[in-house]
Predicted model as a PDB file, atoms N, CA, C, CB and O in Angstrom, pLDDT in the B-factor column:
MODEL        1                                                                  
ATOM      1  N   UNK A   1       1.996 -19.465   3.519  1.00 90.00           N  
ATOM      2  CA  UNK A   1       1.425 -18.195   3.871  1.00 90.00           C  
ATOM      3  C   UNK A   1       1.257 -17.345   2.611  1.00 90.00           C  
ATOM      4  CB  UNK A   1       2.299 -17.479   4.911  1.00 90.00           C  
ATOM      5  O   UNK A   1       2.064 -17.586   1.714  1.00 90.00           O  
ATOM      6  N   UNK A   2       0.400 -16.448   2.403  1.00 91.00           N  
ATOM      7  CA  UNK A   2       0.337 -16.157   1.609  1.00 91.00           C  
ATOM      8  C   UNK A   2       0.591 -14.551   1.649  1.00 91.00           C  
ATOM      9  CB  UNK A   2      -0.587 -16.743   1.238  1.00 91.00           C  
ATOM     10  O   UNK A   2       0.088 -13.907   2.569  1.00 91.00           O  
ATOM     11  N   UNK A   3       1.407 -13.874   0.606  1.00 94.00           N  
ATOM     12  CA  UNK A   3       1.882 -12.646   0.328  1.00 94.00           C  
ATOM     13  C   UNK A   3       1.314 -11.566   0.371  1.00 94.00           C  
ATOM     14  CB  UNK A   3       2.254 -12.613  -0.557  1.00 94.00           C  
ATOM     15  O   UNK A   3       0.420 -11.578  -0.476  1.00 94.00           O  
ATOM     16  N   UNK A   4       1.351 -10.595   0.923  1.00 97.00           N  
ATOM     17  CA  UNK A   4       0.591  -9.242   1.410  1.00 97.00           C  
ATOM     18  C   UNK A   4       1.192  -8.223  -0.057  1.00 97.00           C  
ATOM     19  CB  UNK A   4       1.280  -8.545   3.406  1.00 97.00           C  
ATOM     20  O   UNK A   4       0.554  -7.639  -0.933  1.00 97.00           O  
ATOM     21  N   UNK A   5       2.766  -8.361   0.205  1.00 98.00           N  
ATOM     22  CA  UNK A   5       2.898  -7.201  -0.683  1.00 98.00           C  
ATOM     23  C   UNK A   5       3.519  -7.912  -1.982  1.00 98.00           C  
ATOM     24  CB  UNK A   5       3.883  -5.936  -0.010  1.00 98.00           C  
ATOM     25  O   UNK A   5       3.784  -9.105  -1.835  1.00 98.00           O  
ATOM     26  N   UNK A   6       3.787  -7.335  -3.233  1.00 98.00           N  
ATOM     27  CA  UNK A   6       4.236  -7.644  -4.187  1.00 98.00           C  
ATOM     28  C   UNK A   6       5.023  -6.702  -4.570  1.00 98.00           C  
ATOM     29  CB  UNK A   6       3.473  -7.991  -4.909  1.00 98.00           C  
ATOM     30  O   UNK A   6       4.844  -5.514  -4.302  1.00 98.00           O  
ATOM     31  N   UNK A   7       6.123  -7.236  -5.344  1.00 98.00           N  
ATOM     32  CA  UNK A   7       6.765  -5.930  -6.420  1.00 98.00           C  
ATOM     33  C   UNK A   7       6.107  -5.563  -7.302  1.00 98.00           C  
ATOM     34  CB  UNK A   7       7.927  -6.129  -7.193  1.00 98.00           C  
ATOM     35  O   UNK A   7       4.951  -5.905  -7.548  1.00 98.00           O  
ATOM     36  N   UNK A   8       6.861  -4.724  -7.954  1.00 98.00           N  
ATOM     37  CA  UNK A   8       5.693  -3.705  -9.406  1.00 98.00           C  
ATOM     38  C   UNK A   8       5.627  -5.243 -10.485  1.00 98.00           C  
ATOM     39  CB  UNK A   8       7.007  -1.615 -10.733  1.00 98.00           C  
ATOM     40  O   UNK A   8       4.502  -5.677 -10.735  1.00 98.00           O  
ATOM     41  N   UNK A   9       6.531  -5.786 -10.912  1.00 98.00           N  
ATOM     42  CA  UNK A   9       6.588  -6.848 -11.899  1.00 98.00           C  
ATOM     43  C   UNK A   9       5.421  -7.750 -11.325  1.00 98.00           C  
ATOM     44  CB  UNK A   9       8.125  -7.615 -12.017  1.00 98.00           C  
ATOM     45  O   UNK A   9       4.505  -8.091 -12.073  1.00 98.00           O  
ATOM     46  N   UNK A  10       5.440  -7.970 -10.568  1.00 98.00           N  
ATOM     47  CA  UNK A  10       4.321  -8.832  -9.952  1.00 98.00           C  
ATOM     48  C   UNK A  10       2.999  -8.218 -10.070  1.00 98.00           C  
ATOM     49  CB  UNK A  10       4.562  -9.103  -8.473  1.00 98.00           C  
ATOM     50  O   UNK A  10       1.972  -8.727 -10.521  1.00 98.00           O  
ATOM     51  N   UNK A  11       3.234  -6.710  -9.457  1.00 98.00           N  
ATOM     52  CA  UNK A  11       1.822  -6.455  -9.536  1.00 98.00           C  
ATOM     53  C   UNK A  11       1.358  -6.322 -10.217  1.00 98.00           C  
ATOM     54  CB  UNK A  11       1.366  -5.843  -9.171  1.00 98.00           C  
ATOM     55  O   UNK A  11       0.141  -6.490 -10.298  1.00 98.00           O  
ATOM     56  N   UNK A  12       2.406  -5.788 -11.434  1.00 98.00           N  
ATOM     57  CA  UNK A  12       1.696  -5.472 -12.990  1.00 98.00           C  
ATOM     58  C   UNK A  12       0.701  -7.014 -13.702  1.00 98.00           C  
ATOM     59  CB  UNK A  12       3.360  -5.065 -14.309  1.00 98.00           C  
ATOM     60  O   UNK A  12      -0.359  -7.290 -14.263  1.00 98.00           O  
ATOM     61  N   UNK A  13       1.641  -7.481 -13.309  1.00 98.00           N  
ATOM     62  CA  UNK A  13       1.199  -8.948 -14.204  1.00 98.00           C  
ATOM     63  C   UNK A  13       0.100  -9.515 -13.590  1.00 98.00           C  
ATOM     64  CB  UNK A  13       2.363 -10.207 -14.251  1.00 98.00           C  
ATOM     65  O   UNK A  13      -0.675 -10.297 -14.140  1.00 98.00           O  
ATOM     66  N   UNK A  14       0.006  -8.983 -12.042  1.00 97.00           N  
ATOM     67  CA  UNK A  14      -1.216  -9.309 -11.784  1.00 97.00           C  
ATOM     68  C   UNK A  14      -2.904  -8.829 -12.222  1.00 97.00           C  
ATOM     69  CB  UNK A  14      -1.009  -9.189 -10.737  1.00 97.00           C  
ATOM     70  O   UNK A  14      -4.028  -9.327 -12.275  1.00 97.00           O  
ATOM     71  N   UNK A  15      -2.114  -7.354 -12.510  1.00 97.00           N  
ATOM     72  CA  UNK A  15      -3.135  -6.861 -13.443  1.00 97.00           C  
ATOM     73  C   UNK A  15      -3.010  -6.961 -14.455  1.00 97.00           C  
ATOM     74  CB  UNK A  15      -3.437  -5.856 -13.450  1.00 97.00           C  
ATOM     75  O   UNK A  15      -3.685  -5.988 -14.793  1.00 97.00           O  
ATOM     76  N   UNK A  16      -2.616  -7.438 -15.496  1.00 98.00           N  
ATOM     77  CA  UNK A  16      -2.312  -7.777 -16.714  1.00 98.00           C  
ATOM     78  C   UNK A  16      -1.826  -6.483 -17.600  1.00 98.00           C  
ATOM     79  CB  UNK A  16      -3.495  -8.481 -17.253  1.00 98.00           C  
ATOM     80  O   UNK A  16      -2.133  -6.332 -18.782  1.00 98.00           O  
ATOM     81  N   UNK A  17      -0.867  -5.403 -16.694  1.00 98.00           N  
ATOM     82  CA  UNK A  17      -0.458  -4.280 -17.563  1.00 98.00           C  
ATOM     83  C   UNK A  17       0.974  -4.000 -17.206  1.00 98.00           C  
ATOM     84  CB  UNK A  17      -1.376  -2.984 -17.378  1.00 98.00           C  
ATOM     85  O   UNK A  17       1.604  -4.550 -16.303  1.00 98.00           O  
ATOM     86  N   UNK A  18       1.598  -2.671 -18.390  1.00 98.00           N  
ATOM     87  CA  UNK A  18       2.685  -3.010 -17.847  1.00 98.00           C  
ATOM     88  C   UNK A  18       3.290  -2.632 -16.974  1.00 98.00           C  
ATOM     89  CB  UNK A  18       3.268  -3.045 -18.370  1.00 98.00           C  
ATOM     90  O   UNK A  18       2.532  -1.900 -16.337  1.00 98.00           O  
ATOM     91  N   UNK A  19       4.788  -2.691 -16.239  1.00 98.00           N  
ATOM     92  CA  UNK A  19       5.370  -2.133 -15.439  1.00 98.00           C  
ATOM     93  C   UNK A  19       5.440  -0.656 -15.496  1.00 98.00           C  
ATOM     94  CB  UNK A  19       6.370  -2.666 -15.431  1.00 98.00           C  
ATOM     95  O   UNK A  19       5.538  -0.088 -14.408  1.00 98.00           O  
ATOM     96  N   UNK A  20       5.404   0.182 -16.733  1.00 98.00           N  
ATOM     97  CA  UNK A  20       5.376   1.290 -16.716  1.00 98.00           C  
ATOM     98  C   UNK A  20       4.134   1.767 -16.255  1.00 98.00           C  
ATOM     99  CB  UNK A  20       5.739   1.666 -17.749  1.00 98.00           C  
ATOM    100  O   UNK A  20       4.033   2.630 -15.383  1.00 98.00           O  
ATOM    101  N   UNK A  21       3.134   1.194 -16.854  1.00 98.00           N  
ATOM    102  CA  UNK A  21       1.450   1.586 -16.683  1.00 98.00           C  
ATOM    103  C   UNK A  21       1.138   1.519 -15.143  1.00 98.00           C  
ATOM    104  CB  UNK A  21       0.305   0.366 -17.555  1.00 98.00           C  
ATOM    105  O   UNK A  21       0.209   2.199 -14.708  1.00 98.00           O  
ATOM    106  N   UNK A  22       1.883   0.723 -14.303  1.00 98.00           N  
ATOM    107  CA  UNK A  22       1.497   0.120 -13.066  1.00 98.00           C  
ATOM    108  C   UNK A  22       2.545   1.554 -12.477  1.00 98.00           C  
ATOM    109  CB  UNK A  22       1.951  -1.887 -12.727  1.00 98.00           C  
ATOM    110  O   UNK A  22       2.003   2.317 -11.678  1.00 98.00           O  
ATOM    111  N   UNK A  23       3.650   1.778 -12.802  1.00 98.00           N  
ATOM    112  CA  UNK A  23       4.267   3.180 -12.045  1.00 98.00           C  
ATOM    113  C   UNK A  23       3.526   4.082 -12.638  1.00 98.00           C  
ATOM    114  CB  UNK A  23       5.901   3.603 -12.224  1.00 98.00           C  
ATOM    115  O   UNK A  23       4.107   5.113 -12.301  1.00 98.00           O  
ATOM    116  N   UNK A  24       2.662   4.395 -13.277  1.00 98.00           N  
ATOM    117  CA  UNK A  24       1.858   5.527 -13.521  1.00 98.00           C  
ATOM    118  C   UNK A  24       0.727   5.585 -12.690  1.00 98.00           C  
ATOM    119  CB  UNK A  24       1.457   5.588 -14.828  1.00 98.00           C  
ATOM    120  O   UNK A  24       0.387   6.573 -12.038  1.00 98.00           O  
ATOM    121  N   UNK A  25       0.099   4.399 -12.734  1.00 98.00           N  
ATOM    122  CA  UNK A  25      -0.522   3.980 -11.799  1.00 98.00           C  
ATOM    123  C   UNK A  25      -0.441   4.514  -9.969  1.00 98.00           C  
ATOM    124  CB  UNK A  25      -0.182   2.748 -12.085  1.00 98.00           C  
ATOM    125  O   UNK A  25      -1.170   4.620  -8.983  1.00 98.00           O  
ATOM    126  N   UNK A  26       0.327   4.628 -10.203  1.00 98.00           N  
ATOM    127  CA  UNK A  26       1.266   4.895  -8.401  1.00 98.00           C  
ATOM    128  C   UNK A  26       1.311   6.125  -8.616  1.00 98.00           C  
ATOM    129  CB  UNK A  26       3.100   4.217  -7.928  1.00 98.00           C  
ATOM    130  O   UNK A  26       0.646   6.874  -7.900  1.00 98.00           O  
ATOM    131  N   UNK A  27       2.015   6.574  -9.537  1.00 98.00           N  
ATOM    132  CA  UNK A  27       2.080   7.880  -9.326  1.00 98.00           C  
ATOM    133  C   UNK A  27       0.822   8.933  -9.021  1.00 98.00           C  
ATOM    134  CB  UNK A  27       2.693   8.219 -10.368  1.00 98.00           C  
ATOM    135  O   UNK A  27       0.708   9.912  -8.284  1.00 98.00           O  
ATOM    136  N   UNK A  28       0.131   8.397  -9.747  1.00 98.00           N  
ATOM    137  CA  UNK A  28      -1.101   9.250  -9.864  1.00 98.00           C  
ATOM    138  C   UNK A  28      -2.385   9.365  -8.718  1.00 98.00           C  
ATOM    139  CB  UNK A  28      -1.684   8.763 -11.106  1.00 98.00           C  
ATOM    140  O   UNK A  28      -3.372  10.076  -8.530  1.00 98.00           O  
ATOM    141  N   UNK A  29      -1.498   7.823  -7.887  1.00 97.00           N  
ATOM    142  CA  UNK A  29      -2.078   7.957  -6.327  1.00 97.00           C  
ATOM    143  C   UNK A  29      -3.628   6.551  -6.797  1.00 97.00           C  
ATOM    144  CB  UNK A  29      -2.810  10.360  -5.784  1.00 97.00           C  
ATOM    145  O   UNK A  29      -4.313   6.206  -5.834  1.00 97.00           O  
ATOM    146  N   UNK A  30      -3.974   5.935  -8.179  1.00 97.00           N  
ATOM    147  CA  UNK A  30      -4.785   5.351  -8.559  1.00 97.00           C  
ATOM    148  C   UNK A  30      -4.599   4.004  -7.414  1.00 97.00           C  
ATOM    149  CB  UNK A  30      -4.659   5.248 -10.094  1.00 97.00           C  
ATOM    150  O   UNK A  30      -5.556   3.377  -6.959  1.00 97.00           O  
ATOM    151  N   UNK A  31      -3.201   3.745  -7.092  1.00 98.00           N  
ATOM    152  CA  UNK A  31      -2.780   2.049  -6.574  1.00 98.00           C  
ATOM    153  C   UNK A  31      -1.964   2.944  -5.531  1.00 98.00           C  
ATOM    154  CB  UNK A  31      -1.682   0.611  -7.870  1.00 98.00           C  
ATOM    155  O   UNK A  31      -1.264   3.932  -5.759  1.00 98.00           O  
ATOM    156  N   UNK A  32      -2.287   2.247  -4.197  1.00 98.00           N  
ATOM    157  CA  UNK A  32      -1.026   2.680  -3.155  1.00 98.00           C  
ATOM    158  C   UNK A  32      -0.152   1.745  -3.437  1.00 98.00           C  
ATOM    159  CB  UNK A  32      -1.279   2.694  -1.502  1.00 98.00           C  
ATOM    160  O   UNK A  32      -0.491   0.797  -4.145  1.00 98.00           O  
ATOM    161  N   UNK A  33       1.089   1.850  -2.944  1.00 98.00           N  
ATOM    162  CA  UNK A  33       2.358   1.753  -2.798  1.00 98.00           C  
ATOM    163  C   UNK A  33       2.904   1.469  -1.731  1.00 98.00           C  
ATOM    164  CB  UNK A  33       2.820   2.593  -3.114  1.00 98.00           C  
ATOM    165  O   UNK A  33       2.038   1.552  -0.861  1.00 98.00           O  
ATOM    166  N   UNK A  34       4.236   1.064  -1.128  1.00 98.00           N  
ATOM    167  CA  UNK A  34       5.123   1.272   0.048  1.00 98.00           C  
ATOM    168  C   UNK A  34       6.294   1.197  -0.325  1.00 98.00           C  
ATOM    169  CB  UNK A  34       4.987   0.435   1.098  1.00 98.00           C  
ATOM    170  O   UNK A  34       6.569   0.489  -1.294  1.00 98.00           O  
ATOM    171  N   UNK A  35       6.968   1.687   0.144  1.00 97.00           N  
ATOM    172  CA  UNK A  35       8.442   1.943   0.432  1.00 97.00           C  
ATOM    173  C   UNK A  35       9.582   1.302   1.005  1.00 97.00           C  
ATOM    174  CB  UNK A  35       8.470   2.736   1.007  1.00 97.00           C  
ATOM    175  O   UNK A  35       9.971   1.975   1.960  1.00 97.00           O  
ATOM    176  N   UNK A  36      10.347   0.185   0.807  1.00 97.00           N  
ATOM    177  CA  UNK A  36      11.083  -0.634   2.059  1.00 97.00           C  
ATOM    178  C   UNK A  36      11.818  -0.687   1.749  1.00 97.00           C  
ATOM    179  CB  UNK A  36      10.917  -1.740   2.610  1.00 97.00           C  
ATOM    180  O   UNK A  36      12.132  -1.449   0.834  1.00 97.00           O  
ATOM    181  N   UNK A  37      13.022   0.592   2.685  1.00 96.00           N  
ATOM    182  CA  UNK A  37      14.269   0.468   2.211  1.00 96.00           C  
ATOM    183  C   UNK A  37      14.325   1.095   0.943  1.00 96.00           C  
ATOM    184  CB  UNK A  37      14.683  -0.846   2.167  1.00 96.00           C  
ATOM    185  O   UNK A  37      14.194   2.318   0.985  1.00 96.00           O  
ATOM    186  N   UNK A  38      14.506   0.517  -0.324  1.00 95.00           N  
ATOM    187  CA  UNK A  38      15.385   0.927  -1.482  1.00 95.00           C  
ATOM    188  C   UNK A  38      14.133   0.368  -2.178  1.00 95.00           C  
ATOM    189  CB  UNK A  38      17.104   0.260  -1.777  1.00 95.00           C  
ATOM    190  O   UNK A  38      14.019   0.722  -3.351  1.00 95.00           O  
ATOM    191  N   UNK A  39      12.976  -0.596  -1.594  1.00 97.00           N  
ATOM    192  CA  UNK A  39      11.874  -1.233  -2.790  1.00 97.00           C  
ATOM    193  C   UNK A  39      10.916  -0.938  -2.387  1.00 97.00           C  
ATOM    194  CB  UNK A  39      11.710  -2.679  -3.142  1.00 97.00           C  
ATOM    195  O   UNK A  39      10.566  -0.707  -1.230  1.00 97.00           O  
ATOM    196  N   UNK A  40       9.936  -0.898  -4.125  1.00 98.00           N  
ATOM    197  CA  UNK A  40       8.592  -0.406  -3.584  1.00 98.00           C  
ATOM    198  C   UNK A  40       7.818  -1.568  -4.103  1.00 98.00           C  
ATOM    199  CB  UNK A  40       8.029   1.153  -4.127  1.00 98.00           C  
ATOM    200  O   UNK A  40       7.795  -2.293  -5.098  1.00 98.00           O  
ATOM    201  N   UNK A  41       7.204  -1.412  -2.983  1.00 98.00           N  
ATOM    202  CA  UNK A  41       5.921  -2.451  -3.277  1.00 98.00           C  
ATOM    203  C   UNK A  41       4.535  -2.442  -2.787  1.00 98.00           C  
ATOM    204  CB  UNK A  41       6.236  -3.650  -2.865  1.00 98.00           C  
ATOM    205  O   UNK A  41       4.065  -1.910  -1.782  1.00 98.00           O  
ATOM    206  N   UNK A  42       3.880  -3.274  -3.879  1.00 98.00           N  
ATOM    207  CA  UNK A  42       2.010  -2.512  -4.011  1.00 98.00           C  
ATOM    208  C   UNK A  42       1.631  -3.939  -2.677  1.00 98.00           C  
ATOM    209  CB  UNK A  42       0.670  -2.791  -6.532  1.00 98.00           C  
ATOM    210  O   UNK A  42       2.074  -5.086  -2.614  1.00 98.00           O  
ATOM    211  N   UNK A  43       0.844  -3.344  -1.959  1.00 98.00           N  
ATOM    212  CA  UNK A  43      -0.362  -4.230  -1.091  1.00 98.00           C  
ATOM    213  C   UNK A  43      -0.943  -4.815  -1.981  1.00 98.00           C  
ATOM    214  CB  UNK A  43      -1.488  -3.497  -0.226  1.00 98.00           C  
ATOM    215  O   UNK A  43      -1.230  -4.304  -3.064  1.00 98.00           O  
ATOM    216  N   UNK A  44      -1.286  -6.391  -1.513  1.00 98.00           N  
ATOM    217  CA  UNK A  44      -2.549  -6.983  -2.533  1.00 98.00           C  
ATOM    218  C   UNK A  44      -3.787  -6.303  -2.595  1.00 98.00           C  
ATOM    219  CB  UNK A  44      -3.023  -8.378  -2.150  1.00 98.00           C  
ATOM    220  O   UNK A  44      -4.536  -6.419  -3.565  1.00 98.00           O  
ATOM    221  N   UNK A  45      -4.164  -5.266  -1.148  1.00 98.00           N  
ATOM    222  CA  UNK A  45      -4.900  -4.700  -0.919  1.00 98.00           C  
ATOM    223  C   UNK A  45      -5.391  -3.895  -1.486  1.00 98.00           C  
ATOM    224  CB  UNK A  45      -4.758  -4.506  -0.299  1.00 98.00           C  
ATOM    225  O   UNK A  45      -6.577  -3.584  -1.375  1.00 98.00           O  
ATOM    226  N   UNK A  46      -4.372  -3.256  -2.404  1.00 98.00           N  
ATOM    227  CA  UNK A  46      -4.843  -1.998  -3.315  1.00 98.00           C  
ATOM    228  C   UNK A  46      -5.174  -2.654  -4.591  1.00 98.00           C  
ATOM    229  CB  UNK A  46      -3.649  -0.755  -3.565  1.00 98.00           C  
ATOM    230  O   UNK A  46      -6.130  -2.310  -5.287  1.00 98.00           O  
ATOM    231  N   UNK A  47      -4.469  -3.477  -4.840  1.00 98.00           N  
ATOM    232  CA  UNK A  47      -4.767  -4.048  -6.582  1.00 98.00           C  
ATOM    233  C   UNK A  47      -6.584  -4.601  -6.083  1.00 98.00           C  
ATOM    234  CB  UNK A  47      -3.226  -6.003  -7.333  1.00 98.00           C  
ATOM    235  O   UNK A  47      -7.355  -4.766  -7.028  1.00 98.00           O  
ATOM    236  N   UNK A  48      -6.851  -4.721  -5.378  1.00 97.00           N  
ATOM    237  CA  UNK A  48      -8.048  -5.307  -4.758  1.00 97.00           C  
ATOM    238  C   UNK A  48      -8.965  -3.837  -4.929  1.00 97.00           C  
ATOM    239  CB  UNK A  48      -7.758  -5.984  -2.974  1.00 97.00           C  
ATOM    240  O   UNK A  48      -9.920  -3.567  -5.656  1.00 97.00           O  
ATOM    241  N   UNK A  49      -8.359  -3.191  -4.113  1.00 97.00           N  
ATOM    242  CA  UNK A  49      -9.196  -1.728  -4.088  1.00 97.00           C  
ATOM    243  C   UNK A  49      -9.650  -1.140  -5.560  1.00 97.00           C  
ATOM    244  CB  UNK A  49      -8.162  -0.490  -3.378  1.00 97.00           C  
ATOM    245  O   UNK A  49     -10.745  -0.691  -5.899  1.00 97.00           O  
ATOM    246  N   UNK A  50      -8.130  -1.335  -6.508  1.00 98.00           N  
ATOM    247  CA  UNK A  50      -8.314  -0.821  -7.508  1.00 98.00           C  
ATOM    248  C   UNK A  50      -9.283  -1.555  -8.409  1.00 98.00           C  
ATOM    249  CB  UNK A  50      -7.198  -0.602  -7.958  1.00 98.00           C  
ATOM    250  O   UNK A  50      -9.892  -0.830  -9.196  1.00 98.00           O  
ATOM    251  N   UNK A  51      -9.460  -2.429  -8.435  1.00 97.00           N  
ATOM    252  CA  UNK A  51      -9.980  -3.173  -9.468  1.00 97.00           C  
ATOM    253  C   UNK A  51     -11.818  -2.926  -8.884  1.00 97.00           C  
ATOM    254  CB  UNK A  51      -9.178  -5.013  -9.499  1.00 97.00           C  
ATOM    255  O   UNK A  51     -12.749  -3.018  -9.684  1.00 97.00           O  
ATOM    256  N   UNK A  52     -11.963  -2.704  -7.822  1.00 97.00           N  
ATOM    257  CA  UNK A  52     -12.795  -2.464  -7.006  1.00 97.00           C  
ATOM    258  C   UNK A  52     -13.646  -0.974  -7.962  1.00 97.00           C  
ATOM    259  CB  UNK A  52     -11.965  -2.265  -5.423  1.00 97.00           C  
ATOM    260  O   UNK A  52     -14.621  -0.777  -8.687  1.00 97.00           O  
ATOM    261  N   UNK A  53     -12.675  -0.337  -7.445  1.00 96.00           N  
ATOM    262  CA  UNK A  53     -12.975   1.146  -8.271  1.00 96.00           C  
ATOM    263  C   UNK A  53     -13.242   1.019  -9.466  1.00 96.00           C  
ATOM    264  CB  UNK A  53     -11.907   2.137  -8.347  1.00 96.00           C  
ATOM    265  O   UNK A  53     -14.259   1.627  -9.798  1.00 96.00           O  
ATOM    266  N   UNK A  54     -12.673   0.404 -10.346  1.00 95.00           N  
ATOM    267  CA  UNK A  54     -12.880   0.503 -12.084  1.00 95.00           C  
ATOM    268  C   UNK A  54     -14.558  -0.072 -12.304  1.00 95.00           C  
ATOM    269  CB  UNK A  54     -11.494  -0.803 -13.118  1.00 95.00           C  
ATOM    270  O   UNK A  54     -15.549   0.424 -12.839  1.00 95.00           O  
ATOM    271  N   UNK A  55     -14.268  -1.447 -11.550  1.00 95.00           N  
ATOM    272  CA  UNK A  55     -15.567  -1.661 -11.547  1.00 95.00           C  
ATOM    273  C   UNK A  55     -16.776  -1.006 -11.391  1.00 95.00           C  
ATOM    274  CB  UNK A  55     -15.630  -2.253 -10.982  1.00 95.00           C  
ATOM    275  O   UNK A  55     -17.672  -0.934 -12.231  1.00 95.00           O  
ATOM    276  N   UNK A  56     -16.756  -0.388  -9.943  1.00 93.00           N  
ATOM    277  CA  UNK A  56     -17.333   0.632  -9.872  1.00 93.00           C  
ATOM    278  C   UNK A  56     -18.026   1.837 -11.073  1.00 93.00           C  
ATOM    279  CB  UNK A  56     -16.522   0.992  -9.189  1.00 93.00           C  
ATOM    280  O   UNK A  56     -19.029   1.983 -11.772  1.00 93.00           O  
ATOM    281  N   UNK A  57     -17.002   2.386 -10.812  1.00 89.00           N  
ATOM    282  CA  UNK A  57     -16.896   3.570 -11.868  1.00 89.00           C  
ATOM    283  C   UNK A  57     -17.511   2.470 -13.304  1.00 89.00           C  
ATOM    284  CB  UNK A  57     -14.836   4.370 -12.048  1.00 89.00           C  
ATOM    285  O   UNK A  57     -18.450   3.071 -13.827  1.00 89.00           O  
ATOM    286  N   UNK A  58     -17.319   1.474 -13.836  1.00 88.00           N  
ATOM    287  CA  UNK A  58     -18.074   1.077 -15.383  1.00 88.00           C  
ATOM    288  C   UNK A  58     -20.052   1.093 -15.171  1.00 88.00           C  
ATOM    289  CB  UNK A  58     -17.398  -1.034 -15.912  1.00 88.00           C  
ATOM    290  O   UNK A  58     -20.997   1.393 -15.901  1.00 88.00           O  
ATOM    291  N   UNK A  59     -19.894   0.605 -13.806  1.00 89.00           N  
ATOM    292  CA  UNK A  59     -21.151   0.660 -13.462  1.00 89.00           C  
ATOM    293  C   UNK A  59     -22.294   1.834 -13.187  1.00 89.00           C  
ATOM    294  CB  UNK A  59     -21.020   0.085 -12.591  1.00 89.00           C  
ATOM    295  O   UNK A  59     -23.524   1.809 -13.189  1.00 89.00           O  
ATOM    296  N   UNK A  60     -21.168   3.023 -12.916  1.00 88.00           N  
ATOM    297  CA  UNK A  60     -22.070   4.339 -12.659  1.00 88.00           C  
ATOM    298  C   UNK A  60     -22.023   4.776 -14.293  1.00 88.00           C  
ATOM    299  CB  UNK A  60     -21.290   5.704 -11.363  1.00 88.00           C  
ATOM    300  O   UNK A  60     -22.860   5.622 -14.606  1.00 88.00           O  
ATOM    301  N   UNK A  61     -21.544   4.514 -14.871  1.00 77.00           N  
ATOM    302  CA  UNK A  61     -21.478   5.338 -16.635  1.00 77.00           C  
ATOM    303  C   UNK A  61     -22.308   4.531 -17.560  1.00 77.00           C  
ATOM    304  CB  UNK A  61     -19.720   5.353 -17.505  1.00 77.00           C  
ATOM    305  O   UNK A  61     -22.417   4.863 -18.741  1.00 77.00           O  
TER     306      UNK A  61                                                      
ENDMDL                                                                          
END                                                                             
């Protein structure tokens, strides 16, 4: 089966940046997040979304 959510280490590396860049990332509301318990972790959905957006956005400039 394949994984919905990831941790930040994961997700970072999935985007190829770092763990700090990827909690800035969150913070700033750029990548959603969730909450479980005591861990947070990104949806594949958003790293999807996000990468979505950048793209985007290179294309309107």
């Amino acid at each position: 089966m394949t994984r919905l959510l990831l941790t930040v280490p994961e997700a970072a590396a999935a985007l190829a940046v770092s763990r700090s860049k990827l909690y800035q990332l969150i913070a700033s509301g750029a990548v959603d997040s969730v909450r479980i318990d005591g861990s947070r972790r990104v949806p594949v959905s958003a790293l999807q979304d996000y990468i979505t957006h950048l793209t985007s956005a290179e294309r309107a400039a």
